[in-house]
C-alpha angles and dihedrals in degrees: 000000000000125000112232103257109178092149121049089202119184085008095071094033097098087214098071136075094028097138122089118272139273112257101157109139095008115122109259104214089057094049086051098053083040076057096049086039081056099045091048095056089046102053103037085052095055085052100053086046081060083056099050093048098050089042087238083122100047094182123090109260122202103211122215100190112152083014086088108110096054092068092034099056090036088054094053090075102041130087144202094275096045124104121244134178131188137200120223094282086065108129090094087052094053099040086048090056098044117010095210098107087186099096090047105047086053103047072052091063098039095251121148101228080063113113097251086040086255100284096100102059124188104333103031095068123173126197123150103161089063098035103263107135094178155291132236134200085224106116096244099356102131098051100084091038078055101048083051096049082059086045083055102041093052088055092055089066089223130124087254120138141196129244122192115179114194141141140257095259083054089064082070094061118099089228081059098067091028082062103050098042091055089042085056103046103052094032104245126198091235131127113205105203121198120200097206102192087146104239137075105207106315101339133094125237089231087058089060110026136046085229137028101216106092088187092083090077080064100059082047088062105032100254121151108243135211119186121191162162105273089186088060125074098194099063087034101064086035095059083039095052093054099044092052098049089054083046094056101031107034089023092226127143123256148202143213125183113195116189110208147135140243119223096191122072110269088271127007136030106289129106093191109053124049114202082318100326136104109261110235115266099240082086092105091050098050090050084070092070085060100161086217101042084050101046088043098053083052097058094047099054096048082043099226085132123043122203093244092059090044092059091043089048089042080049102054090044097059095049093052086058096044087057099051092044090042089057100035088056098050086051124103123244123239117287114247093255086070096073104092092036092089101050137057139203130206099228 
């Protein structure tokens, strides 16, 4: 059973867990592809922030940088057939899931060739073939899709899981706890993943709620807990690892809580400037528990990575996404009589 966590402690104090990461004992070959995972979602994202700054992307776009390492380690233990939901900072959870950025850079840009056919833009994702069943803009919408997908998933008698990803401001909303307490009654395969990063859009989670652990919602509804640093791959995967065999073999909810931050404004490209105010000043400090720059200094010390390798890795990643960009960009976008292809109406 959970432990009661109402304060998050050193986890939430910017000046701690700056030093790169424990990865004694943890395959090397899968901490280099969680790397390239990483790099991928950084890269593609501060290019879509580009984008957001020029205009050429005209949707909002709800940016995940230094948020990296949460979908990454959650993903690591999904597959295809499982079901997973996303939130509307949802590009990490997609790219985690398929590394083709592609699909997503041109539902970006509106193009049809785009994975949601280019009418769902940056929050509204759409990605079967990898699991990902889709993600919505609605502040906890998913959560309860998500907890149905495990019903269903239970009645299908298979090893399939659940997997919800929402934010800390979505632990205030009533579908939250409707969810977890149904979850928990009839003992449903799901995972509810909290990406703690403290904050829902400009405000602190000191500044709504008496404690900034979400976890202990968790303990009110018997739910096992897991409470890490999100900064941090290793635990990550490792709390992971253990929620989602409890969720396949014993078919019980879990939750992880995955304490992070995010470097960009709730929605847009700037650093400086949060939904019209200025953004606290701990940012840069924040910025030293980079969950890259720690699992890559790792790596380096232990040498299980050498630089030489790291700038040839950093290379092939941003020509794959100059090739995706290069061609989304050069894709039409969907003829008007498309536009009532994608919705339906009970006459």
């Amino acid at each position: 059973m959970s432990q009661l966590t109402t304060d998050l402690g050193r986890l939430s104090d910017p000046h701690e867990f700056h030093e790169p990461i424990d990865i004694q004992g943890t395959d090397t070959h899968l901490l280099i592809e969680q790397l390239k995972r990483m790099i991928l979602i950084r890269k593609v994202e501060e290019l879509v922030a580009d984008m957001v700054e020029s205009k050429e992307a005209r949707c909002p776009c709800h940016l995940a940088i230094g948020q990296e390492a949460t979908a990454v380690g959650v993903s690591q233990h999904l597959t295809p057939s499982d079901r997973v939901f996303g939130c509307h900072r949802s590009h990490a959870h997609y790219l985690a899931l398929d590394d083709d950025p592609y699909p997503l850079l041109a539902e970006i840009l509106g193009k049809v060739t785009g994975c949601s056919k280019g009418m769902g833009g940056s929050m509204h994702l759409y990605n079967p073939q990898s699991g990902l069943k889709g993600t919505v803009p609605i502040v906890g919408a998913t959560i309860p899709i998500a907890t149905g997908a495990a019903l269903a998933a239970k009645m299908d008698n298979n090893q399939d899981i659940a997997i919800a990803y929402f934010g800390d401001g979505a632990t205030e909303e009533g579908v939250f706890h409707e969810s977890l307490n149904m979850a928990s009654v009839m003992g449903l395969p799901i995972i509810f993943v909290c990406e703690n990063n403290l904050f829902s859009s400009h405000l602190h989670i000191s500044l709504r709620q008496p404690f900034n652990s979400t976890s202990r919602y968790a303990l009110a509804h018997g739910v096992t807990s897991q409470v890490v640093d999100g900064n941090n791959i290793v635990e990550v995967s490792s709390a992971m690892a253990t929620l989602v065999k409890q969720a396949r073999e014993n078919r019980q909810p879990g939750f992880l809580e995955s304490v992070t931050y995010r470097w960009r404004g709730h929605v847009g490209h700037r650093e400086d400037i949060d939904v019209g105010v200025k953004r606290k000043s701990d940012l840069t400090i924040w910025k030293k528990r980079d969950p890259i720059a720690r699992l890559t200094q790792s790596l380096l010390e232990k040498n299980c990575l050498s630089k030489e390798e790291l700038d040839s890795i950093n290379q092939s990643i941003e020509q794959t996404i100059k090739q995706a960009i290069d061609q989304a960009r050069k894709d039409p976008y969907p003829e008007h009589e498309q536009l009532l292809d994608c919705v339906y109406y009970i006459n």
